[in-house]
C-alpha positions as CSV (number, residue, x, y, z in Angstrom):
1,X,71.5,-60.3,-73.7
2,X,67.9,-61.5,-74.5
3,X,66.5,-63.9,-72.8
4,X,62.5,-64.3,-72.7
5,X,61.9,-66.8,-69.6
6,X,58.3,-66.5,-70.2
7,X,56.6,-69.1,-72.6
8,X,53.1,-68.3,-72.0
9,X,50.2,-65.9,-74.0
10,X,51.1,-62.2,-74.3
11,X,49.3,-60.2,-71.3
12,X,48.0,-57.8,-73.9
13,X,46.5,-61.0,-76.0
14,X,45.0,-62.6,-72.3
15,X,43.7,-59.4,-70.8
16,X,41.7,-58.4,-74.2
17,X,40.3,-62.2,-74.3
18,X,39.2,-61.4,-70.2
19,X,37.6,-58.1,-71.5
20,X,35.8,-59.7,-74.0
21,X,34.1,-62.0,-72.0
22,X,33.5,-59.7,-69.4
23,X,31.2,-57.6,-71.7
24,X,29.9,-60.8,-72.4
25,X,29.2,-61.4,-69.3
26,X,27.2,-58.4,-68.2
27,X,25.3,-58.3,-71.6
28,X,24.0,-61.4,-70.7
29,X,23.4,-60.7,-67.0
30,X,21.7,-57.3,-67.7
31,X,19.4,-59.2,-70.8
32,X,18.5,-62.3,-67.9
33,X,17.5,-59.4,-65.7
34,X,15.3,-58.3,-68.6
35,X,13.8,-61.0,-69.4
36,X,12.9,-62.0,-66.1
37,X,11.4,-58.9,-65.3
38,X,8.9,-59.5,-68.6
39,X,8.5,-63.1,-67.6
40,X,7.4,-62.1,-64.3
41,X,5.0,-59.3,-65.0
42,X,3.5,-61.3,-67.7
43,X,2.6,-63.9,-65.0
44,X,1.0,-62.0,-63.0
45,X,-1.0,-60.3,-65.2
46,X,-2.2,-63.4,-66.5
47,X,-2.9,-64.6,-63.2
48,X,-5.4,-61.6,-62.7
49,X,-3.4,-60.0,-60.0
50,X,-4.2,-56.8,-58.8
51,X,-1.3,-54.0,-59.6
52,X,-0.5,-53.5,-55.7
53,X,-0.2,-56.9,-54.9
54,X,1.8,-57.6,-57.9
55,X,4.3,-55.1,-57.2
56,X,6.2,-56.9,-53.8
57,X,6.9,-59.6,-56.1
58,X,7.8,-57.9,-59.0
59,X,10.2,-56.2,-56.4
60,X,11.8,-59.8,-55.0
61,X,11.9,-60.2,-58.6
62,X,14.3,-57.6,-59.6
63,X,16.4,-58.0,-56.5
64,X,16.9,-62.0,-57.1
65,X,17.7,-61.2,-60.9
66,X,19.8,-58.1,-60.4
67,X,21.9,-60.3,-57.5
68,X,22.3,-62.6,-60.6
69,X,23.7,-60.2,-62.4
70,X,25.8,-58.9,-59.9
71,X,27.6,-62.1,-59.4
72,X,28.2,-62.5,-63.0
73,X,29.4,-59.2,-63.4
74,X,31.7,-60.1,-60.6
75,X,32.7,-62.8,-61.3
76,X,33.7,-61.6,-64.9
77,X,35.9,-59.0,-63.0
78,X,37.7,-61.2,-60.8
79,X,38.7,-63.3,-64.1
80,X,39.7,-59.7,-66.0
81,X,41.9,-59.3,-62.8
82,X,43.5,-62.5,-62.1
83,X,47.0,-62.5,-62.8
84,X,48.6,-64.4,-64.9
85,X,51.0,-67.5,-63.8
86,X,54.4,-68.3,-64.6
87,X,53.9,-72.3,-65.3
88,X,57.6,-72.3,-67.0
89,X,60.6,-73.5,-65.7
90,X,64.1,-72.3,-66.3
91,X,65.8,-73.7,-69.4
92,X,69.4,-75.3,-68.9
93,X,70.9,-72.1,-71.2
94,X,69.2,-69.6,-69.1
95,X,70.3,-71.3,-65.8
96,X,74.2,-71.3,-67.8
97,X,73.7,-68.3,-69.0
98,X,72.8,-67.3,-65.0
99,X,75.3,-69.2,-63.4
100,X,78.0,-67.1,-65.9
101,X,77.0,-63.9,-64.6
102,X,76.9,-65.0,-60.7
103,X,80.3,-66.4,-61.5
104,X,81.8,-62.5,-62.9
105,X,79.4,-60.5,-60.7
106,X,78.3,-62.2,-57.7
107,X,79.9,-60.2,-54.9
108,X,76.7,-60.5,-52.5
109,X,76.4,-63.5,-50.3
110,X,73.6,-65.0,-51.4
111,X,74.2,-64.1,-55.4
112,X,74.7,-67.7,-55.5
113,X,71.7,-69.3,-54.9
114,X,69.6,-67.6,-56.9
115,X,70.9,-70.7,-59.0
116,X,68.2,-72.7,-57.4
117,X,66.6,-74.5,-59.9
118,X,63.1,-74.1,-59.3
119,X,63.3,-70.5,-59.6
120,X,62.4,-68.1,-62.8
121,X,65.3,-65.3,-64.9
122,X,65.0,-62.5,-66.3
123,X,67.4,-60.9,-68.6
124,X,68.0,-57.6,-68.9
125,X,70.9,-54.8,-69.6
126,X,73.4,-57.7,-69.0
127,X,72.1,-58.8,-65.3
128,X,69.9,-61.1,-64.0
129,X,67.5,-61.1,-61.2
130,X,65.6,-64.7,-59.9
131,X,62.3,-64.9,-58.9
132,X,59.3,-67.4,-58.4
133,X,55.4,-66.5,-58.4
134,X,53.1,-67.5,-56.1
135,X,49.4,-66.8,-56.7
136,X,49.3,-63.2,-57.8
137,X,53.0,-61.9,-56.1
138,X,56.3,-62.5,-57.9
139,X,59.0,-62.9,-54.8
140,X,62.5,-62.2,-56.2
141,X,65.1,-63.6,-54.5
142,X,67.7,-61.1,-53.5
143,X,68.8,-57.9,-55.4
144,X,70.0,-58.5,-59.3
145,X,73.2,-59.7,-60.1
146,X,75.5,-58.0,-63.1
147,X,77.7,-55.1,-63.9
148,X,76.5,-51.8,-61.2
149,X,75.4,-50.4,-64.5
150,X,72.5,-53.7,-65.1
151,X,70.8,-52.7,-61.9
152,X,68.2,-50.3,-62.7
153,X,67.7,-51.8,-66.7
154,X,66.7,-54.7,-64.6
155,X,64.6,-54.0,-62.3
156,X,62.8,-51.7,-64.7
157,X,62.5,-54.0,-67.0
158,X,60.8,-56.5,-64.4
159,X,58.3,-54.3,-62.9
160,X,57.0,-53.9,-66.4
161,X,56.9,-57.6,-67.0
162,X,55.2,-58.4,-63.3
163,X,52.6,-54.8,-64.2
164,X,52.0,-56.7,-67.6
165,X,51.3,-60.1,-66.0
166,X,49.2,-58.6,-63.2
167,X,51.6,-59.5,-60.4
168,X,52.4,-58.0,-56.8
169,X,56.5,-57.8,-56.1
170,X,58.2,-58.6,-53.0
171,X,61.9,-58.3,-53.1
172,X,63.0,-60.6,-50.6
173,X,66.2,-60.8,-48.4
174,X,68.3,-57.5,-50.4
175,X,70.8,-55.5,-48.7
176,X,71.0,-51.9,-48.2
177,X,72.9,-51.5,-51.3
178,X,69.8,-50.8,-53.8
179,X,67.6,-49.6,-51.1
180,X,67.5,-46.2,-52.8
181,X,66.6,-47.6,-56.3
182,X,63.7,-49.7,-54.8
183,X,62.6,-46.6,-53.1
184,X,62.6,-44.9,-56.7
185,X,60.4,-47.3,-58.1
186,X,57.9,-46.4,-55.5
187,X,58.6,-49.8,-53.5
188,X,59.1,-49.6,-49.8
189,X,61.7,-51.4,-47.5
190,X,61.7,-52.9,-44.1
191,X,64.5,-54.5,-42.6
192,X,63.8,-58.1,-41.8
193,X,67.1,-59.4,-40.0
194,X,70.4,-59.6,-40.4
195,X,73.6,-61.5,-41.7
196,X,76.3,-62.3,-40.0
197,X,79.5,-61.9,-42.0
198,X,83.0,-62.4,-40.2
199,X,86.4,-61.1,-41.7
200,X,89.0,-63.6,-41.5
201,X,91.9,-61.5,-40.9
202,X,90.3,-60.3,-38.1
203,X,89.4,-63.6,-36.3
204,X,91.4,-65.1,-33.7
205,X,91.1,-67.7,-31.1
206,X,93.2,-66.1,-29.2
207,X,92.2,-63.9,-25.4
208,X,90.0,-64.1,-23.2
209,X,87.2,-62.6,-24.9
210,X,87.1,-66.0,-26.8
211,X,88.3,-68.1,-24.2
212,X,85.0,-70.2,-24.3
213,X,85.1,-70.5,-27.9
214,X,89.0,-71.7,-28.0
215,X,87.8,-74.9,-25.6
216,X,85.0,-75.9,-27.7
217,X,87.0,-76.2,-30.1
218,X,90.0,-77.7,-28.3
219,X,86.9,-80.0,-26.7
220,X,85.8,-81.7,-29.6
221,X,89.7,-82.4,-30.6
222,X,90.5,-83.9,-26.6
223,X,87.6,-86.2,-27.6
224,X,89.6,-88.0,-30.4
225,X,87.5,-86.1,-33.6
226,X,89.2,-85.6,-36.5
227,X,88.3,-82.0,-38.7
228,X,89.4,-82.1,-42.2
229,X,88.9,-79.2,-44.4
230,X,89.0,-79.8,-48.1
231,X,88.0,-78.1,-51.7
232,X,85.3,-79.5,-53.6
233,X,88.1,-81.0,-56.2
234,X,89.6,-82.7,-53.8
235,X,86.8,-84.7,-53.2
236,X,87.1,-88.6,-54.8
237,X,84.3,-90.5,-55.6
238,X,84.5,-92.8,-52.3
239,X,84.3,-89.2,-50.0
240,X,81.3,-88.4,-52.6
241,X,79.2,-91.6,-51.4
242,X,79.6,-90.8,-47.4
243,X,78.9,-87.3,-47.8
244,X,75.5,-88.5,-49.9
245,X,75.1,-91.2,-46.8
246,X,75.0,-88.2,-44.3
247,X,73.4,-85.8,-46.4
248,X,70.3,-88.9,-46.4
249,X,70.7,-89.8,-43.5
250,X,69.8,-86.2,-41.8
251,X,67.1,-85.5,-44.7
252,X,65.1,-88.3,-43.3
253,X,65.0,-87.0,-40.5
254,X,63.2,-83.7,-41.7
255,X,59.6,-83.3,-42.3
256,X,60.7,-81.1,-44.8
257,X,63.2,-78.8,-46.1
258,X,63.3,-74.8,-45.9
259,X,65.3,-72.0,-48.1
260,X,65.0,-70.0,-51.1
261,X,66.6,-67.0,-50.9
262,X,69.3,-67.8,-49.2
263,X,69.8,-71.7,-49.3
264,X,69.7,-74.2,-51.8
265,X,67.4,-75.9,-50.0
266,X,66.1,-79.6,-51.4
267,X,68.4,-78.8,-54.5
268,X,72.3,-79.4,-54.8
269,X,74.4,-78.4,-57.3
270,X,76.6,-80.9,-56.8
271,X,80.7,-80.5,-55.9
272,X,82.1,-77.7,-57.1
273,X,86.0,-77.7,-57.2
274,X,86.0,-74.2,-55.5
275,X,83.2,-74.8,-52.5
276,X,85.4,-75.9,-49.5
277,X,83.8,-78.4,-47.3
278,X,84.4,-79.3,-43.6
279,X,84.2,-82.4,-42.5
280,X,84.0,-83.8,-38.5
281,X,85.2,-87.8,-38.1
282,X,84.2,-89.2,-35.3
283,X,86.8,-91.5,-33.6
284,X,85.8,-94.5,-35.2
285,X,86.8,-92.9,-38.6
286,X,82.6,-92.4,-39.6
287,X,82.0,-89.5,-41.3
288,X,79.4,-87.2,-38.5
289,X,79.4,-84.2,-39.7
290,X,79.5,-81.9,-43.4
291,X,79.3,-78.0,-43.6
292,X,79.7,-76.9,-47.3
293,X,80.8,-73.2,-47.7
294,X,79.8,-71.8,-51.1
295,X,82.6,-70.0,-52.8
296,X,82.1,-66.4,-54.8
297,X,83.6,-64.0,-55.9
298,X,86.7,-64.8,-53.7
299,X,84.6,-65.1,-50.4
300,X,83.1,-68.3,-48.8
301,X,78.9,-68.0,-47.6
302,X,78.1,-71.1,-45.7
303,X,75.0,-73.4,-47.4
304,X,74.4,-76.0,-45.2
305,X,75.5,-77.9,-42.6
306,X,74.4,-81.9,-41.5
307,X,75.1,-83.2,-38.1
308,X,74.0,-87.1,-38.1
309,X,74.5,-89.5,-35.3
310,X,76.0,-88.9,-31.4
311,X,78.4,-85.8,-31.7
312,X,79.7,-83.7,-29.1
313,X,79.0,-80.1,-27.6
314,X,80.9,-77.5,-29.7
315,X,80.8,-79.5,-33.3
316,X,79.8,-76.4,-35.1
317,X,81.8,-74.4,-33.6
318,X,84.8,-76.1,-34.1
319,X,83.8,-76.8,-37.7
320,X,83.3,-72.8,-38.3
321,X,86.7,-72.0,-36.9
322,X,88.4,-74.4,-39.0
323,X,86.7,-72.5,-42.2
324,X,87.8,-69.8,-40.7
325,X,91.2,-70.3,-39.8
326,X,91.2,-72.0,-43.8
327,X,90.0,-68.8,-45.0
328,X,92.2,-66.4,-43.0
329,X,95.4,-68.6,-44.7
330,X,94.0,-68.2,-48.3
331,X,93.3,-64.5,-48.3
332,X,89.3,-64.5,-48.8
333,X,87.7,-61.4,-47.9
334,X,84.8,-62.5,-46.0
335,X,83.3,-65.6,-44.8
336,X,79.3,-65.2,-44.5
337,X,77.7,-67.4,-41.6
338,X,73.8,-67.0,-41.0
339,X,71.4,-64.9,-41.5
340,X,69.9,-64.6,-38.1
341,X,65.7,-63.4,-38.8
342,X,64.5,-59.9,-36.6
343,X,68.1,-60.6,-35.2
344,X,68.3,-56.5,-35.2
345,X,65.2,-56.7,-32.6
346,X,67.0,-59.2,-30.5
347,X,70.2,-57.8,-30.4
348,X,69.0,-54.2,-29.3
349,X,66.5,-52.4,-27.4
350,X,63.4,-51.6,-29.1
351,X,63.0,-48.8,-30.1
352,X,59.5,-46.5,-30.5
353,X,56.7,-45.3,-28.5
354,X,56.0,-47.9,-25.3
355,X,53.0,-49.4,-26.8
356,X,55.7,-50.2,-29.7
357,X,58.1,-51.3,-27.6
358,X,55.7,-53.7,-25.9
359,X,54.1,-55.2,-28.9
360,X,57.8,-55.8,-30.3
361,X,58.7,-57.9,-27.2
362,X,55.6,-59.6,-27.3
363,X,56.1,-60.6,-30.5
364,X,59.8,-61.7,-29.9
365,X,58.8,-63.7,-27.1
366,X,56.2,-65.5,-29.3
367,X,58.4,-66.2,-32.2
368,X,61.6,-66.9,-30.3
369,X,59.6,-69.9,-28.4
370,X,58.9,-71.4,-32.2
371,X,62.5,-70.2,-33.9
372,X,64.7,-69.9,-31.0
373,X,66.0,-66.7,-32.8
374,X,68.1,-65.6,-29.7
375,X,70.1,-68.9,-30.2
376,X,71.3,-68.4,-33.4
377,X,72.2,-65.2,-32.6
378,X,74.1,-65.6,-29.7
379,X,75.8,-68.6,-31.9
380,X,76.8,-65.8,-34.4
381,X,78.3,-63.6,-31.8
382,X,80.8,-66.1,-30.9
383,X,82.9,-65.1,-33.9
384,X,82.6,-61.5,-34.1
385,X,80.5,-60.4,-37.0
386,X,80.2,-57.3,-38.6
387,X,75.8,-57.8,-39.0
388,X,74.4,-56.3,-42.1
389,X,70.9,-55.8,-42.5
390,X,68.7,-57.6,-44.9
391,X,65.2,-56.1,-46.2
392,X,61.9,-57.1,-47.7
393,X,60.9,-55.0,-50.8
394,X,57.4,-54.4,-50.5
395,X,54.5,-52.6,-52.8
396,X,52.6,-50.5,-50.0
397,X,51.8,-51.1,-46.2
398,X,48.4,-51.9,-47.0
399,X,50.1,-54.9,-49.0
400,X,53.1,-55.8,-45.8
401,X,51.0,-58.8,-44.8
402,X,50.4,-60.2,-47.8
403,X,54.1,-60.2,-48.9
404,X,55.5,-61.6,-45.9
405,X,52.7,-64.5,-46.3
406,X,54.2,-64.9,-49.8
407,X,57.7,-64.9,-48.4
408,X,57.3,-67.5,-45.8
409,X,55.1,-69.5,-48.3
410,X,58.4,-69.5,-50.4
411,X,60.9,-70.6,-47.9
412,X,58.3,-73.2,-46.8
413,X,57.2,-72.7,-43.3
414,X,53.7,-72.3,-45.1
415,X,52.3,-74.5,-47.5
416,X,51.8,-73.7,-51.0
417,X,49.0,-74.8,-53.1
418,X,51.2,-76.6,-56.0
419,X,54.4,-77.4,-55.7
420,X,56.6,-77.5,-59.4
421,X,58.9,-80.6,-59.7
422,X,62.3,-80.1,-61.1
423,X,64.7,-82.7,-63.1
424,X,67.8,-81.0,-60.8
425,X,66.0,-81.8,-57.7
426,X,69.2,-83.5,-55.6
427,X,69.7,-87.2,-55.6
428,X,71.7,-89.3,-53.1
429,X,75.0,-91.0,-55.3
430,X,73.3,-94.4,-57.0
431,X,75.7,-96.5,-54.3
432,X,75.2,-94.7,-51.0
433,X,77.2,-96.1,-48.1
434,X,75.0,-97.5,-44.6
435,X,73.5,-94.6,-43.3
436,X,74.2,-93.6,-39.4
437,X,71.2,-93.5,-37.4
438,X,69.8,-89.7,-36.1
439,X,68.9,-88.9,-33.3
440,X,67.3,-85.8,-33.4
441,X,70.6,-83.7,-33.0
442,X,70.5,-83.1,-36.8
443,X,71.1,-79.4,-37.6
444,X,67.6,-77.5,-38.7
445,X,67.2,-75.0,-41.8
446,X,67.9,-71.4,-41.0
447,X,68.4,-68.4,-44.1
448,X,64.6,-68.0,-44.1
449,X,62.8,-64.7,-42.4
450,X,63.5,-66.5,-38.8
451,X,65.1,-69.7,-37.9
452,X,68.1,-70.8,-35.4
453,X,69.5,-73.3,-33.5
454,X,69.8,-75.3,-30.1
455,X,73.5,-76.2,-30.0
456,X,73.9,-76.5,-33.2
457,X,74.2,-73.8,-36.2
458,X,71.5,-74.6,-39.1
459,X,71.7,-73.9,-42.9
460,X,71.7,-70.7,-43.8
């Protein structure tokens, strides 16, 4: 397959055109310097200035001119070595032609949303790996999807295009499946958080080990709510409209919405007739609650979940099990829940020298007071998970910081300096239903490097 996502200059083309006017500009820095040198001594001598009191000023002379030329010169450099910028979108054939190959080959949990539509392909050796640039750093989202055979063809064949364009790489949110291939490539991994991934056949409500799980859910049911689990083709037009109406109706509650590697974030694809959705009635028959499960591969990976109006303790918990219980009667493999940020660190002991140790819990404390990561966890442990690790892809350690500020700049806990409008961008159904009032117990974003929940689970 060949598919050129690109529609800009060739790199070779633009980085001759920056070379020529660097040259350009030194020439004419080095000939100002030159000229301002004769200027100057030709003053003075005309002035009748005696030789040592000309030369202090000749001096400042030189300096002011050569500074000049120094910041030409520079700035001629920084324009050589600014990367070039992916202004493109994705075409509706290379988002088919992407969505074709996550259908066959997406066996990883977040495989499908790299379907987002404000992300970049590229093609290569029959798989396809997403990414977006911001600045000078391309941040792909998750490892490349295809055939085990694609892998390396395609991230070879990236590298070259982000060394052509002049762009840093972060790999963000990849499992431990590649790790060896990144390391061959002379890219360096550090393991951001981890997933929580529950086997069906395994779960159960029943013992005592669960016991506080089983009367959530029983909890919500004694309280006269109603869950109802249904596929995405089962879903009528009518059921379309209310799940638009709660889907609005917690959006404007946001200030705004996170995700990229592992959430759809602001963009829906719409119902798919395999995506199973859960749904939480209240007793007056309103529709309270929606938690859409992504389906892959034969396995479910939970996208988001919307709370909207007064619901009880134990919601989302009941809501999971359902899915659960759903998926344990079909046969599907695995169900993926959250990815839970540094959850690794909370889970365990650090590990390390003391001073380590110390500046690891510090730095938990901090961020758990902001993203209540010990929440989300705990959440997660109600179902017993197997937790695999997730990892940022990284160029050197000299370049950590700067990645992980492009990372959270992409899944929007910082801002960005332009933001690219899509036509897929989600819209509510033209005849949305009245909207339930919030109050603040909407469910947050999570699937970014650290995110959680305060009774409730968020998106991924």
């Amino acid at each position: 397959m060949s598919i050129h996502t690109q529609r800009m200059d060739g790199p070779v083309a633009g980085r001759r055109l920056r070379t020529a006017r660097l040259w350009r500009g030194t020439r004419t820095a080095v000939s100002l310097a030159i000229a301002g040198l004769v200027l100057l001594a030709a003053l003075n001598l005309f002035k009748g200035l005696a030789y040592e009191e000309a030369v202090p000023e000749l001096c400042l002379a030189v300096l002011l001119v050569a500074g000049r030329a120094v910041v030409i010169s520079v700035l001629a450099v920084r324009s050589l070595l600014r990367p070039a910028e992916a202004v493109a979108h994705s075409t509706e054939h290379e988002l088919g032609a992407a969505r074709a190959i996550v259908a066959r080959h997406g066996e990883d949990s977040i495989s499908p949303f790299i379907l987002r539509p404000d992300k970049e392909f590229h093609f290569a050796g029959g798989g396809v790996l997403a990414y977006r640039v911001f600045g000078e750093t391309a941040v792909v989202s998750g490892d490349p999807v295809g055939p085990e055979e694609s892998v390396a063809p395609t991230l070879d064949s990236f590298q070259a295009l982000a060394q052509a364009h002049g762009w840093r790489v972060v790999v963000w949110g990849c499992s431990a499946r590649h790790l060896s291939r990144y390391r061959s490539m002379g890219l360096r991994a550090l393991r951001a958080g981890e997933e929580a991934v529950v086997d069906p056949a395994r779960f159960t409500l029943e013992g005592r080990s669960v016991r506080k799980l089983r009367q959530s859910a029983h909890r919500v049911q004694r309280r006269g709510w109603e869950i109802i689990a249904c596929d995405g083709r089962e879903i009528d037009s009518e059921l379309e409209l209310e799940i638009d109406a709660v889907e609005m109706a917690w959006r404007s509650g946001q200030g705004h919405l996170l995700g990229f590697a592992m959430a759809m974030g602001a963009f829906e694809s719409g119902v798919q007739p395999n995506d199973l959705y859960v749904l939480a009635r209240s007793p007056a028959g309103e529709l309270r609650g929606v938690m859409r499960f992504i389906s892959h591969c034969g396995k479910l990976s939970l996208d988001t979940m919307r709370r909207v109006g007064e619901t009880p303790n134990g919601l989302n918990e009941a809501l999971v099990c359902r899915a659960l219980e759903i998926a344990r009667r079909r046969g599907v493999a695995e169900v993926s829940l959250n990815y839970a940020g540094l959850g690794h660190l909370v889970r365990g002991e650090p590990h390390g020298t003391l001073a380590s140790r110390l500046l690891t819990r510090g730095a938990l404390a901090l961020l758990g007071r902001r993203f209540q990561m010990d929440r989300l966890v705990r959440f997660n442990e109600k179902f017993s998970p197997d937790w695999r690790p997730r990892y940022v892809i990284y160029e050197s350690r000299l370049g950590l910081p700067r990645a992980v500020f492009r990372v959270l700049q992409a899944e929007g806990y910082l801002p960005q300096r332009r933001r690219r409008r899509s036509s897929a961008r989600w819209r509510p159904a033209p005849r949305a239903l009245p909207l339930p009032q919030t109050n603040g117990s909407g469910v947050g974003e999570s699937g970014s490097l650290v995110d959680a929940v305060a009774h409730t689970v968020g998106d991924r």
